[in-house]
N, C-alpha and C positions, 0 to 999 in steps of 0.2 A: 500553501501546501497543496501539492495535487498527491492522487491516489490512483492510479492504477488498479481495479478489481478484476482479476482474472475466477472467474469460476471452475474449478478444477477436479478433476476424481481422485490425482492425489500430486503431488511437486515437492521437488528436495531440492536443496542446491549444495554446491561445492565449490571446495574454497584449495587450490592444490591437490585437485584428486579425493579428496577426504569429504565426506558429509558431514556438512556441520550444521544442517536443519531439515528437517522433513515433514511432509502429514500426508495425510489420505484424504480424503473428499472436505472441502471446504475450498479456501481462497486464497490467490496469490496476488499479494497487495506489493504493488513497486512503488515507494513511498520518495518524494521530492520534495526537500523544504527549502525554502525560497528565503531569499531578505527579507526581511520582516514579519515572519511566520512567529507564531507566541502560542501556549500551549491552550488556547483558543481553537486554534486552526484545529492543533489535534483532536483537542474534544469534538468539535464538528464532524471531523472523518470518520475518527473511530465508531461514534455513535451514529453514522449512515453506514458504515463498513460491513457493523454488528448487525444492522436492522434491515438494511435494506432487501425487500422480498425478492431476490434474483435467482432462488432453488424452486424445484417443481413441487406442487403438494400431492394428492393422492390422484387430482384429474389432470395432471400434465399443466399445470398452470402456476408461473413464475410467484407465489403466492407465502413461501416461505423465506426465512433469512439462515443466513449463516449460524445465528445461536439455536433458533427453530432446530436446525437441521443437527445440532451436534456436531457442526466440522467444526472444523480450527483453522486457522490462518497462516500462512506461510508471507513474513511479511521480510520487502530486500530495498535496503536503501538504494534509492539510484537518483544521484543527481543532475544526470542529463536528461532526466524531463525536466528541469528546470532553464535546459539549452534554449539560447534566441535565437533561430538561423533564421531570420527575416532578410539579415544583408548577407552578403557574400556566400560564400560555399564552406566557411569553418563556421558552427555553431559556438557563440559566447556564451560563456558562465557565471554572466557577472549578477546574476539574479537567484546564483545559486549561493544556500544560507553559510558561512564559513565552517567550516569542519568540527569545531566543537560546538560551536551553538548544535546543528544538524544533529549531532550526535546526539544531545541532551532531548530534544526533540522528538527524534525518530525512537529512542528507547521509553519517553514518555507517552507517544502515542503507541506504543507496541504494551505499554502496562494498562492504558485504557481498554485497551480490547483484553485482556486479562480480566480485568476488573466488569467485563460484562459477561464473563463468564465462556470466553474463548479461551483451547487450548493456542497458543499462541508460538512458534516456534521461526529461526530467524538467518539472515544471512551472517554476515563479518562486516561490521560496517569499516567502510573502505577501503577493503581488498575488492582485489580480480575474483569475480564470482563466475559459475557456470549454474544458471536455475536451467529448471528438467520441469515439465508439467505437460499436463493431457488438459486440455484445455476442453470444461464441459460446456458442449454447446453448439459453437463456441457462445460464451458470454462474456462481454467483459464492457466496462464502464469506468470513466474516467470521471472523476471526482476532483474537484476544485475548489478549495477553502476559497479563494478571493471573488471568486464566482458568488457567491452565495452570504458573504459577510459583506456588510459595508465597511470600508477603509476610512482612515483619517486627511482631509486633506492637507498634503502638504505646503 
C-alpha cells in the first residue's frame, strides 16, 4: 500500500462538478493498494499517517502530527501510484489490488484514521476526481507499507 501525505491548509475534491469531500488544515492522503495489500498495510499507514510529526509546533519546528493539530484528512483513492512504468512509455497496472478488494481496503484504512480520532472526509472511489489543495509547505511524504514490513517469500 503506498500513501501519498500532502500537508495542506485546506483540499476538497469533486466528482462532476459537485463536492463530495472537503476540510481545512490537515492532510491529503492519495492512498494505492497494491496485490497483496491486507488490512496490515492499513494499520501501518494509518497509524504513521495519524502520528507522524510533519505540522509546526509553537517554534516553527515539524514537531507535531495531524491528531496534535486537530486537522482531518482528506483521503482519495488513486491507483496509479500503483503504475510500473519501468518499460515502455504506457505505465502497467498489474500490481494494482482489483477493484473490490481496493475498495474494502481503502474504506478500512480511512475508518483507522477515524478511529484515531481524525475527522476524516473522502473522494468516490473510482470515479474521475478533480482534488483542489494549498499545499502547506510544501510537505509531502510518501509512505510505503512494503517498504517497511517484511513480505512472505514466494
Amino acid at each position: 500500500m503506498i500513501a501519498v501525505l500532502q500537508r495542506v491548509t485546506e483540499g476538497h475534491v469533486t466528482v462532476a462538478g459537485q463536492v463530495v469531500g472537503e476540510i481545512g488544515p490537515g492532510l491529503v492522503i492519495l492512498l494505492g493498494v497494491q496485490r497483496g495489500d491486507t488490512q496490515q498495510d492499513g494499520e501501518l499507514l494509518a497509524d504513521k499517517s495519524a502520528g507522524l510529526r510533519i505540522f509546526s509546533d509553537e517554534h516553527g519546528k515539524m514537531n507535531r502530527s495531524v491528531v496534535d493539530t486537530g486537522g482531518a484528512a482528506l483521503v482519495i483513492s488513486q491507483f496509479t501510484l500503483c503504475g510500473d512504468w519501468r518499460k515502455g512509455r504506457r505505465p502497467g497496472f498489474d500490481e494494482a489490488a482489483p477493484p473490490d478488494i481496493a475498495r474494502e481496503l481503502y474504506e478500512d484504512f480511512c475508518a483507522r484514521l477515524r478511529g484515531r480520532g481524525l475527522m476524516v472526509a473522502t473522494g468516490e472511489f473510482g470515479a474521475a476526481m478533480q482534488v483542489h489543495l494549498i499545499n502547506d509547505g510544501p510537505v509531502t511524504f510518501v509512505l510505503d507499507s512494503h517498504l517497511a514490513m517484511p513480505r512472505p517469500v514466494s
